[in-house]
C-alpha positions in Angstrom: 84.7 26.6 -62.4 87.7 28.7 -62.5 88.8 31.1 -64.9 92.3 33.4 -65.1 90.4 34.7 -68.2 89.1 37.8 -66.4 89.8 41.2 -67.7 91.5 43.4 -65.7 89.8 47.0 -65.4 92.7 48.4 -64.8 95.6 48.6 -66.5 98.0 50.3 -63.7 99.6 53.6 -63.4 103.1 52.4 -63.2 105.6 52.6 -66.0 106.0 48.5 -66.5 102.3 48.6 -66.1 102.1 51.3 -69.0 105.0 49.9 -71.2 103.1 46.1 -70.9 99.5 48.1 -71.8 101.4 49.3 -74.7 102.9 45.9 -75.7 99.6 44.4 -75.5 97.9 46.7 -77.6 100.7 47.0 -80.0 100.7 43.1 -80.6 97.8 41.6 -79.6 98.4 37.7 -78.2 101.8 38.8 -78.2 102.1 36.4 -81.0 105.0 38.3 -82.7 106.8 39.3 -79.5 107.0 35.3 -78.9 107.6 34.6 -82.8 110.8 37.2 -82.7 111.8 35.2 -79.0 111.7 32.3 -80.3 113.6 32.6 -83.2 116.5 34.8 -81.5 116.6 32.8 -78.9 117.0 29.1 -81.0 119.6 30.9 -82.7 121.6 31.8 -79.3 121.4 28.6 -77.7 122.2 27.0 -81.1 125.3 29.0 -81.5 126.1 28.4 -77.7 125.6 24.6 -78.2 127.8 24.8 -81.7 130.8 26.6 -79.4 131.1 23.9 -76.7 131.1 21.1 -79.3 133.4 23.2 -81.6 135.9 23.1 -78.1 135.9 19.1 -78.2 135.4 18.3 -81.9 136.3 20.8 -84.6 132.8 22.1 -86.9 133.2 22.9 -90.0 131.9 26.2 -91.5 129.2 24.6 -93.0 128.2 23.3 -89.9 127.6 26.2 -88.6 125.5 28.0 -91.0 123.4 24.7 -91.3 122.8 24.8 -88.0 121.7 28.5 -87.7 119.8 28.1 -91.2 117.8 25.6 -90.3 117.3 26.5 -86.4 115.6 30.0 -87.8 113.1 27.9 -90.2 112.4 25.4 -87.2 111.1 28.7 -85.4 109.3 30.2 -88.4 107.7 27.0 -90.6 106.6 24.4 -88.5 103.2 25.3 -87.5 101.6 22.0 -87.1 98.8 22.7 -84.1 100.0 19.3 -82.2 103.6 18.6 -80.6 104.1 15.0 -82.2 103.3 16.3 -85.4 106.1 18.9 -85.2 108.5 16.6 -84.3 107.5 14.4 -87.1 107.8 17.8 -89.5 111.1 18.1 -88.2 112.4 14.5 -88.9 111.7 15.1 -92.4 112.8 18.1 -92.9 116.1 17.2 -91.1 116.5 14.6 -93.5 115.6 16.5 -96.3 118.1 19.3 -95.4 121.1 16.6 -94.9 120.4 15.2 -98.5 120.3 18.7 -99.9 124.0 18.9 -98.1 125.2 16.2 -99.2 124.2 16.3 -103.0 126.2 19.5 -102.2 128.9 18.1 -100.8 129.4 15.1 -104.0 128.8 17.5 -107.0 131.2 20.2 -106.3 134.0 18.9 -108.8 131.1 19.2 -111.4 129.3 22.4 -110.9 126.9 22.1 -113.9 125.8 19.3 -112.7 125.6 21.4 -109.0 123.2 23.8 -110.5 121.1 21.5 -112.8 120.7 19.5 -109.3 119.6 23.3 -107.8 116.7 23.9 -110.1 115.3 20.5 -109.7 115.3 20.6 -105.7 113.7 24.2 -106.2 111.3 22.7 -108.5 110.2 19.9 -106.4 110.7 22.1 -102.7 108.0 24.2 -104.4 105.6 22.1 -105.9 105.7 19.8 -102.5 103.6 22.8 -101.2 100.4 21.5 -102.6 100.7 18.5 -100.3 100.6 20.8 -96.9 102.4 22.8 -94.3 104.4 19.8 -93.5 105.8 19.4 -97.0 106.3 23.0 -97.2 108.4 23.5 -94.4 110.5 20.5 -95.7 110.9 22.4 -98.9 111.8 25.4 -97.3 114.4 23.5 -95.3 116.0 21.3 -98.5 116.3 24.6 -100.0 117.8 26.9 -97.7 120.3 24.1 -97.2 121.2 23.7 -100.7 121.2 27.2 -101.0 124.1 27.5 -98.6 125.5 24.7 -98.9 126.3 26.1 -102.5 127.4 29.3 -101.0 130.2 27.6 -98.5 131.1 24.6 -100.3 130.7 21.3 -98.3 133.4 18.5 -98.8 132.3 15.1 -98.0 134.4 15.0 -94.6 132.0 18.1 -93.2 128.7 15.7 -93.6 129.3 14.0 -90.1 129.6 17.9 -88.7 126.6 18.7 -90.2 124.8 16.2 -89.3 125.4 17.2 -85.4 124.7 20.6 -86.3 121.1 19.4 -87.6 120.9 17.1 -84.8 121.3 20.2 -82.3 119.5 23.0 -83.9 116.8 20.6 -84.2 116.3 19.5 -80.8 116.7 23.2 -79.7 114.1 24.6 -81.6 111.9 21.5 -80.8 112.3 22.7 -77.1 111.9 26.3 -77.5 108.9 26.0 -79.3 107.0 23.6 -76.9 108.5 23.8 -73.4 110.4 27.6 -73.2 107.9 29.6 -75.3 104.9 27.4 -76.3 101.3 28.9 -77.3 99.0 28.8 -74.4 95.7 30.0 -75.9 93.6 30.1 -72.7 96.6 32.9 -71.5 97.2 34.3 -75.4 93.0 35.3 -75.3 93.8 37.1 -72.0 96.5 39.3 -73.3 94.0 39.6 -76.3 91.4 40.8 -74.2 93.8 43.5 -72.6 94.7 44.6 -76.4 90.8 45.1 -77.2 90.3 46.7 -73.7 93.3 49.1 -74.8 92.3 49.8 -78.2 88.9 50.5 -76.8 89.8 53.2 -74.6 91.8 54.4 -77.8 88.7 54.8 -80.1 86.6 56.1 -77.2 88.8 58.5 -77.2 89.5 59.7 -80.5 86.0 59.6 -81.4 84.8 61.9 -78.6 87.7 64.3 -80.0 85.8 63.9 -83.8 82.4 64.3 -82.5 83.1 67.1 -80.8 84.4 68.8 -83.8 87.9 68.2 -83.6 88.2 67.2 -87.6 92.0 66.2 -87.6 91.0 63.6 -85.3 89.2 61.8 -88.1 92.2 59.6 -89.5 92.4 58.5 -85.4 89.4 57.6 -85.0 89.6 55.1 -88.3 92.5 54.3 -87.2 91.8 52.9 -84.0 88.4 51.1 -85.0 90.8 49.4 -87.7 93.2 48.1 -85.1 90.8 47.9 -82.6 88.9 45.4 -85.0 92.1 43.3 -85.7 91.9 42.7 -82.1 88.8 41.4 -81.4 89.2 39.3 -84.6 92.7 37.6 -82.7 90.5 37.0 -80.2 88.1 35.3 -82.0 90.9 33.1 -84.1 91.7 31.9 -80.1 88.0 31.0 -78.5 87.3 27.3 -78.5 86.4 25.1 -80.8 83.2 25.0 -79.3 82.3 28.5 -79.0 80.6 29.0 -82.0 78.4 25.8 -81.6 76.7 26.6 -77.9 73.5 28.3 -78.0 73.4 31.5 -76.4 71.7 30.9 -73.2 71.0 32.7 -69.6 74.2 30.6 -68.1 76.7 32.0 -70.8 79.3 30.0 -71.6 82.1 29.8 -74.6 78.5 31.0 -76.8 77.8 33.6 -74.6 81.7 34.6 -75.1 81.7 34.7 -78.7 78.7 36.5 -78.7 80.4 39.4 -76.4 83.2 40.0 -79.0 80.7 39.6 -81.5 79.1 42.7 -79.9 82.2 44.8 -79.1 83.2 44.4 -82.8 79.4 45.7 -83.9 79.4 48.7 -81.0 83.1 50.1 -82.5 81.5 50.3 -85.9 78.4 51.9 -84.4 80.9 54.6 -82.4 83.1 55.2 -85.7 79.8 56.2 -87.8 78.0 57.9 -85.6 81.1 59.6 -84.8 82.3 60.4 -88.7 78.4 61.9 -88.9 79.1 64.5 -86.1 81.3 67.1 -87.7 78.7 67.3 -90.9 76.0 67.6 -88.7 77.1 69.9 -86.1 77.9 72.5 -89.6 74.0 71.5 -89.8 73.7 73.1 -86.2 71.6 69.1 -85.7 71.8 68.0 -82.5 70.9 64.6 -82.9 74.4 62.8 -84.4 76.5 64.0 -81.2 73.4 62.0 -79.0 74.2 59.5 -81.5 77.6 59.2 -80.3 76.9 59.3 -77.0 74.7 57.0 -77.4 76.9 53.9 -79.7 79.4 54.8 -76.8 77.6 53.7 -74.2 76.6 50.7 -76.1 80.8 50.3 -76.8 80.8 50.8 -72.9 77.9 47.9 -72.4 79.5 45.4 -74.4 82.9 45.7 -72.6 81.2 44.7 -69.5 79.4 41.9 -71.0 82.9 40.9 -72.5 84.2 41.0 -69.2 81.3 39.4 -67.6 81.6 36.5 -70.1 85.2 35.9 -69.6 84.7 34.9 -66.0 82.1 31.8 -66.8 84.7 30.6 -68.9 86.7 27.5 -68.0 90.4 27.8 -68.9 90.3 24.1 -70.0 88.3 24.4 -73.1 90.8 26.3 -74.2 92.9 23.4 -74.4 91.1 20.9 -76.7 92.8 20.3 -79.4 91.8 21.7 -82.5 90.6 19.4 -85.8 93.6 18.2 -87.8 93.9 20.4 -90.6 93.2 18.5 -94.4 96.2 18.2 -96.1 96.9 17.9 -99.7 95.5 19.5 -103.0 92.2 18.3 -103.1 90.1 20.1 -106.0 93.6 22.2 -107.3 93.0 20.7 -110.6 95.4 18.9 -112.2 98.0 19.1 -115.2 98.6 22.8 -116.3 95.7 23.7 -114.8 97.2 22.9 -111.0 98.5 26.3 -109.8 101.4 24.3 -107.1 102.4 23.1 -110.9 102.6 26.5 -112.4 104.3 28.0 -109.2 107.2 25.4 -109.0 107.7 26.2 -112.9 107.6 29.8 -112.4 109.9 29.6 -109.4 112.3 27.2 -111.4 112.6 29.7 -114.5 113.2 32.6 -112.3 115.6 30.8 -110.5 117.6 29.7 -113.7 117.7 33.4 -114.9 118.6 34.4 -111.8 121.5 31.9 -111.7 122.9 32.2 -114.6 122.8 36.7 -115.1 123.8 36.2 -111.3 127.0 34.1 -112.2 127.4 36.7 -114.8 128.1 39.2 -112.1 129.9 37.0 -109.6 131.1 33.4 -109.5 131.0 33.4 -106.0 128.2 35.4 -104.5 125.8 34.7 -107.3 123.4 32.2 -104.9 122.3 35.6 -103.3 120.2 36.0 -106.9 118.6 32.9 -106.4 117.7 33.8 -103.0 115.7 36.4 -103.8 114.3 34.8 -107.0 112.6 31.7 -105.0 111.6 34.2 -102.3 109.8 36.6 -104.1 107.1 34.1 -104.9 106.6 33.0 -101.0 102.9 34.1 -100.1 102.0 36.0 -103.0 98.6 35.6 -105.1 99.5 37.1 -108.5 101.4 39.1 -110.3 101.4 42.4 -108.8 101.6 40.7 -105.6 105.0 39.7 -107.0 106.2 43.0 -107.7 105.2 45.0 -104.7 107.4 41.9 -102.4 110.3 42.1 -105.3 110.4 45.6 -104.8 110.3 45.6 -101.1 113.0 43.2 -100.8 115.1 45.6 -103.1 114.1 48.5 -101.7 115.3 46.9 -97.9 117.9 45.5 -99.1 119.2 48.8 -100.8 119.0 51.3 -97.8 119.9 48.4 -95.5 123.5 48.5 -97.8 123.7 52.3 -96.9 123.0 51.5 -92.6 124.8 48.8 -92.7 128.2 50.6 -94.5 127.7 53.1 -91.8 127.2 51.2 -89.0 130.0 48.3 -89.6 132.6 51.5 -89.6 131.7 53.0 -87.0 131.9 49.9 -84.9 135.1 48.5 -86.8 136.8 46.7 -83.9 133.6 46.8 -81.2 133.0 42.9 -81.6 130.7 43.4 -78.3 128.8 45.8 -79.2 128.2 44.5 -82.8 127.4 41.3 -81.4 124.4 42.8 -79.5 123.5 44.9 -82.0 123.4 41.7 -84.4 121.0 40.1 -81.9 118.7 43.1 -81.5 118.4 43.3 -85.6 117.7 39.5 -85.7 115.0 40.2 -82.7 113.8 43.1 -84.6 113.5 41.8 -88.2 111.8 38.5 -87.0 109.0 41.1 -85.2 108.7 42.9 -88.3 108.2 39.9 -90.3 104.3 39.8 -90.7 103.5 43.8 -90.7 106.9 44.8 -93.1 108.7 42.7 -95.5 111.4 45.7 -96.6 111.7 46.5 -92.7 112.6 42.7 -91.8 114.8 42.7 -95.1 116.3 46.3 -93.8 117.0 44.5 -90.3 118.8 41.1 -91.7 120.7 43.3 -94.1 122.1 45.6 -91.8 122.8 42.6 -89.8 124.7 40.6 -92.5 127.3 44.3 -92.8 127.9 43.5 -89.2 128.8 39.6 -89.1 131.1 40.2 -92.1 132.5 43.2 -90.2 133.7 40.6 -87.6 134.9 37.9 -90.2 136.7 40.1 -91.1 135.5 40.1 -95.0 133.8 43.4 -95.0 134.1 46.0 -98.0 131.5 47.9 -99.4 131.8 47.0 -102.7 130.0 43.3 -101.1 127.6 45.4 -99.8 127.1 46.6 -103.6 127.5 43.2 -105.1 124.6 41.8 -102.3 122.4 44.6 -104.4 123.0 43.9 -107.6 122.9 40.3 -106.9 119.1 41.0 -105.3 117.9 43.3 -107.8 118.8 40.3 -111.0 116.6 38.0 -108.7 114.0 40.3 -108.2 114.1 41.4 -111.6 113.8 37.6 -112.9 111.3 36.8 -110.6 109.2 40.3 -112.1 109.8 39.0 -115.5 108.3 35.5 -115.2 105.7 36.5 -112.7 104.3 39.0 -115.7 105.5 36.9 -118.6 104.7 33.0 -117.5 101.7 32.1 -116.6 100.7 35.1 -115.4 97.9 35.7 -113.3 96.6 39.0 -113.3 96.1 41.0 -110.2 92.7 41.6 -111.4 91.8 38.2 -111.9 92.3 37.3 -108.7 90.5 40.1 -107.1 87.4 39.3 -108.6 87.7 35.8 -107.8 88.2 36.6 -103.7 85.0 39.3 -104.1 83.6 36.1 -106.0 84.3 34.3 -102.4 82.9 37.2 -100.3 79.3 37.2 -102.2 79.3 33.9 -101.6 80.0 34.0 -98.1 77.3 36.8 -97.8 75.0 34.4 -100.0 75.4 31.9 -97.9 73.9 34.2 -94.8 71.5 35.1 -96.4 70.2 31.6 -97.0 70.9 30.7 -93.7 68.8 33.7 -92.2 65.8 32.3 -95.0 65.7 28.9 -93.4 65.4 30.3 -89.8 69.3 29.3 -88.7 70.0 29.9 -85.4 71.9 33.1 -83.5 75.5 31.4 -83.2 75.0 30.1 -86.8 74.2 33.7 -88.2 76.9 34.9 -86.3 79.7 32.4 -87.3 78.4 32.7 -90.7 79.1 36.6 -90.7 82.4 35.9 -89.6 83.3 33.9 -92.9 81.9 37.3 -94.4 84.6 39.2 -92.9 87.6 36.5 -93.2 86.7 37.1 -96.8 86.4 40.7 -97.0 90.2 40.1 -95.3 91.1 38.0 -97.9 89.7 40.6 -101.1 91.5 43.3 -99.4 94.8 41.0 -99.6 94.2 40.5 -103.3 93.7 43.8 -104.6 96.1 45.5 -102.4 98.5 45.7 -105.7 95.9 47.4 -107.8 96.4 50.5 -105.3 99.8 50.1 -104.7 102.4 53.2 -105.3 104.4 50.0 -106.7 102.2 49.2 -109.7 101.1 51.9 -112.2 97.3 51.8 -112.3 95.5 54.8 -114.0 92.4 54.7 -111.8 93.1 53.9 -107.8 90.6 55.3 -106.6 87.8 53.5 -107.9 89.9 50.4 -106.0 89.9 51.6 -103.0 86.1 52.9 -103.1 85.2 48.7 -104.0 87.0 48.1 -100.8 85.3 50.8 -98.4 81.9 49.7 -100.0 82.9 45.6 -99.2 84.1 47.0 -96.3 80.4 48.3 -95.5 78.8 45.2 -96.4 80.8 43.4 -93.6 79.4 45.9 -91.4 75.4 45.9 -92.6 76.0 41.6 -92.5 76.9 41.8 -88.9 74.1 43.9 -88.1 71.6 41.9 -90.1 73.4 38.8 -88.0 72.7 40.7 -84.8 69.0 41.7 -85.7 67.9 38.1 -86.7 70.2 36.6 -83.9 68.5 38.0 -81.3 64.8 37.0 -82.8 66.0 33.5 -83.0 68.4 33.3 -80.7 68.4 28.8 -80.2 69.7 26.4 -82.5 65.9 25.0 -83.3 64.4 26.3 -87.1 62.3 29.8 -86.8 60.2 31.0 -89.6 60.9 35.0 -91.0 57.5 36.9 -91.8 57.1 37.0 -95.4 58.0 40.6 -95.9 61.8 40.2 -94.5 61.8 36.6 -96.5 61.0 38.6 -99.5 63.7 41.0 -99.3 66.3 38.9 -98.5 65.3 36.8 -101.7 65.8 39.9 -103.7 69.2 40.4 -102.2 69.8 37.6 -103.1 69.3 37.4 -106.6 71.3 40.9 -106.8 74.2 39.0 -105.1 73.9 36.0 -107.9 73.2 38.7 -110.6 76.6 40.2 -109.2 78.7 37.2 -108.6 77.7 36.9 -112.6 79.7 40.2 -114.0 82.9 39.8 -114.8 83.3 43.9 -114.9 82.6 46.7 -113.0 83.4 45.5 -109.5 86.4 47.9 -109.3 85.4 50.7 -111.5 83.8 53.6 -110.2 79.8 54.3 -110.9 77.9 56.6 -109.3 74.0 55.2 -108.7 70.7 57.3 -108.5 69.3 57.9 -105.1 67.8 54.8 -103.5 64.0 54.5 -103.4 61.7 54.9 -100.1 60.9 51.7 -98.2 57.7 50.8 -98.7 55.1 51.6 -95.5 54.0 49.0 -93.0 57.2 46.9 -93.6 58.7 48.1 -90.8 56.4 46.6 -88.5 57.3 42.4 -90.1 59.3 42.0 -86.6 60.3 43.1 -83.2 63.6 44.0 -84.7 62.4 44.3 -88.3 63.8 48.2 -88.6 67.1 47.2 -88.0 66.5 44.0 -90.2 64.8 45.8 -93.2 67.5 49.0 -92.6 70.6 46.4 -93.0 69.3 44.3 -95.8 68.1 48.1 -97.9 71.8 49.3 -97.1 73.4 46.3 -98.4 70.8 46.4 -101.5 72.6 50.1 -101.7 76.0 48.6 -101.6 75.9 45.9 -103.8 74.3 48.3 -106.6 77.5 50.8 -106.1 79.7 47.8 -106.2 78.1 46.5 -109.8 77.9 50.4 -110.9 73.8 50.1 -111.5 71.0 51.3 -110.1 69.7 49.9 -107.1 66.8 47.0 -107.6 65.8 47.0 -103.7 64.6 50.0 -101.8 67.7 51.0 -99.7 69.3 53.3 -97.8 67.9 54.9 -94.5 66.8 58.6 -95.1 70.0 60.6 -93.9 72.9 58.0 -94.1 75.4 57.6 -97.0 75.5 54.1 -98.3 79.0 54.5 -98.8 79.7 54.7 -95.2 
């Protein structure tokens, strides 16, 4: 079979070799290099498109901005996996956004009647969520279109106008996204693979620097295992469907590839302890946690090989079975006031009427800019103080974005070419810093805004100022409601997603019981991690400079100890994989069962308080494994060693003592 999935072991010495190393590493898949194309480049041929029409029939204004509107949320919200289903996506949503216009369009003599109309389309745009991507990206679209639509004032005559515009971006981002830049996931894993071969070389590197005493090279080394682990993850998100159902076997396969990343991702946590140990123990004068390093490092260096090894049995073709159609709808979101979409879309909606009417308070004309940032302060946050850290960043962008973008639109006053460029880079830019920086994307599109007006020929800085004021009522009223209506507290939610993780970890641990085989351990250890992902999402407010907490620390130590857990699962995984390693039922030795019982019962007696999980506790040392129990298997040291540290974990977590014999002689179980 044939294969362009191998991994180069080179990377080149020349500067476009170096500058696309760098690329790859920084953005692994390239996914938001191609995100920020796509989305500058719909807008470009959009406009172009919009020009040559304008020449023959005359757009409106409206037409215009509907166009570019919805062209940038055709790039960013429909995410459906299969082409038709896109295009369906953007039927509806086209249709949704012309009914937004033209509701627009008939209500302008009556503008109460214009805003009562606004909060019920926000209402429903939000609550249609619960029903699937689809019906959120129609939302998205019926709103941004009502949004403007308010902002430039539609007559009735403008509909046809709009109508093309909708007709063209649509088409256009139809074809960017499928034919000029679509996802090719057999090509996306290769650039993956060159990110994870990069960011190997980067912890090799760093780590040899920390083991070898160099203590400011620390932070590095964490560093790079972190992003070096994001990697390796993206590749994983991309192997195919099948990957994690073949048995590992002599011929490799997709199995044999999942099981490589598997084992890169196990050796860079191996490197970044043993290398953390080394400046401790060389103060000891031991000699033994350097070999140590060298040691997981040639291990790192092993698995890279196997990784590329495994690529090249891989056929790029089952890369392109299509994936199982996502479930859509709310299935088990309860129901009445007990459905969150429910309590979102009323949140949203009271927000937005603060916003719209202290916003009208400040301006007649430019109050819509509130309601902007009221509806999307609630996009993709979990609770409360998920809320404010996104209001605040959206301030905080806009604000110093105000203070650029004064600057920049004088000193290019009359450069229309050079602002034009500079308007495209900020679009590119802001779209690429979309997933890692909300304030920095917010920054870009402000700055951006300063420009265009500067060529309209409407720029003063006292807009600039009213664009702030306006943002900070709507992130204000979106604060307010967030903490005042049904609010749901950060710390709620954090427990419920560590909730999720000992379940997930449960669930191993039942699966290891009844014998499961190696690809189920291992897939099941990757739910472990997608949830430790998940918990770290939630309780990011309770340690945010945003949000005044008395005690971050003990936060952050919860996180480093889940953090370990996903580590010691991996290993147990690993251990138990390779002692079972078909799909067929194997039976532990009774020792091993026994312990993993007792974990067991710790997780449920765990998953049962409803305090403590992020408050710090120190624990008493952890007892001495009992002797002769490291002789229940062929791997039973590493077996017994991963289930005692996790014992040690999960006691830290709770703040008890631990119930289990746990940690190795020597090793923190904090690590």
């Amino acid at each position: 079979m044939t294969s362009s999935l191998s991994i180069p072991a080179d990377h080149g010495s020349s500067p476009f070799a170096r500058l696309r190393s760098w690329i790859a590493g920084d953005d692994p898949g390239l996914t938001r290099l191609r995100m920020a194309t796509r989305v500058t480049l719909t807008l470009l041929i959009t406009t172009g498109l919009l020009i040559l029409v304008h020449a023959l029939m005359p757009l409106p204004a409206t037409a215009y901005g509907i166009a570019l509107i919805t062209g940038m949320q055709g790039a960013l919200v429909v995410r459906e996996a299969r082409i038709r289903d896109r295009l369906v996506t953007r039927l509806y949503a086209a249709g949704a956004s012309f009914l937004s216009t033209l509701c627009v369009a008939f209500t302008d003599t009556s503008p109460r009647l214009t805003d009562g109309l606004f909060l019920v389309m926000i209402f429903v745009a939000v609550y249609a969520r619960r029903f699937g991507a689809r019906w959120n990206a129609v939302g998205m679209f019926a709103f941004m279109c009502y949004f403007l639509g308010v902002y430039l004032r539609p007559s009735p005559g403008d509909l046809p106008g709009v109508a093309l515009a909708l007709l063209l971006s649509g088409i256009v981002a139809h074809l960017v996204r499928n034919h000029l830049l679509p996802e090719h996931r057999a090509r996306d894993f290769h650039r993956t693979l060159i990110a994870v071969e990069h960011r190997i070389d980067l912890l090799v590197e760093a780590t040899r620097a920390l083991s070898d005493g160099d203590t400011s090279a620390r932070a590095r080394a964490v560093a790079a295992e972190i992003r070096l682990k994001e990697a390796v993850l993206g590749a994983e998100g991309l192997l195919p469907a099948t990957a994690l159902a073949v048995a590992r076997d002599d011929d490799g396969g997709e199995g044999a590839l999942a099981t490589a990343l598997f084992d890169v991702h196990l050796a860079a946590e191996a490197v970044l302890l043993a290398a953390l140990a080394a400046p401790d123990a060389a103060a000891r004068r031991d000699p033994r946690p350097p070999s140590a390093v060298a040691l997981a490092s040639e291990r790192l260096q092993a698995a890279r090989l196997d990784l590329r090894a495994a690529t090249t049995r891989v056929d790029d073709e089952a890369f392109d079975a299509p994936p199982p159609t996502p479930t859509q709808g709310g299935g088990g979101m309860g129901t009445g006031w007990r459905d969150p979409s429910l309590r979102l879309a009323i949140q949203v909606t009271l927000a937005s009427a603060i916003a719209m009417v202290a916003g009208q308070a400040v301006s007649e004309t430019r109050w819509t800019w509130a309601i902007l940032t009221a509806f999307l302060v609630f996009t993709n946050t979990q609770s409360r103080g998920d809320t404010l850290v996104r209001a605040s960043a959206r301030a905080a962008g806009t604000l110093i974005g105000i203070v650029a973008g004064i600057a920049v639109a004088v000193l290019l006053d009359g450069q229309t070419t050079v602002s034009l460029v500079l308007i495209v880079g900020l679009i590119f830019a802001a779209f690429y810093w979309l997933q890692l920086s909300y304030s920095v994307m917010t920054f870009c599109i402000t700055v951006a805004v300063s420009l265009l007006y500067g060529l309209l020929g409407e720029f003063t800085a006292g807009l600039l100022v009213l664009r702030l004021e306006e943002t900070v009522i709507g992130a204000l009223a979106g604060i307010g409601i967030a903490f005042l209506v049904f609010p749901r507290r950060t710390g709620h939610v954090a427990h419920a997603a560590a909730d999720a993780f000992l379940a997930a970890l449960d669930d191993l641990l039942s699966a290891a019981t009844a014998g499961s085989g190696a690809m189920d351990l291992l897939s099941l250890s990757r739910v472990v991690d997608q949830r430790y992902a998940a918990l770290a999402l939630a309780a990011r407010p309770l340690g945010s400079n945003w949000q005044i907490v008395r005690r971050p620390g003990p936060v952050r130590r919860a996180l480093l100890r889940f953090l370990a857990c996903t580590y010691w699962a991996r290993r147990l995984a690993r251990t138990l994989g390779e002692t079972q390693p078909g799909e067929e039922s194997h039976t532990l030795p009774e020792p091993v069962v026994a312990r993993i019982n007792a974990l067991r019962t710790q997780v449920a007696g765990l998953r049962e308080q409803r305090r403590g999980i992020f408050v710090s506790a120190e624990t008493a040392a952890p007892a001495p494994r009992a002797a002769g129990e490291v002789d229940a298997l062929p791997q039973a040291p590493d077996a017994i060693e991963a289930l005692d540290m996790l014992a040690a974990l999960l006691a830290r977590i709770a703040g008890v003592a631990p119930p289990v014999a746990a940690a190795v002689s020597g090793r923190s179980s904090d690590t």
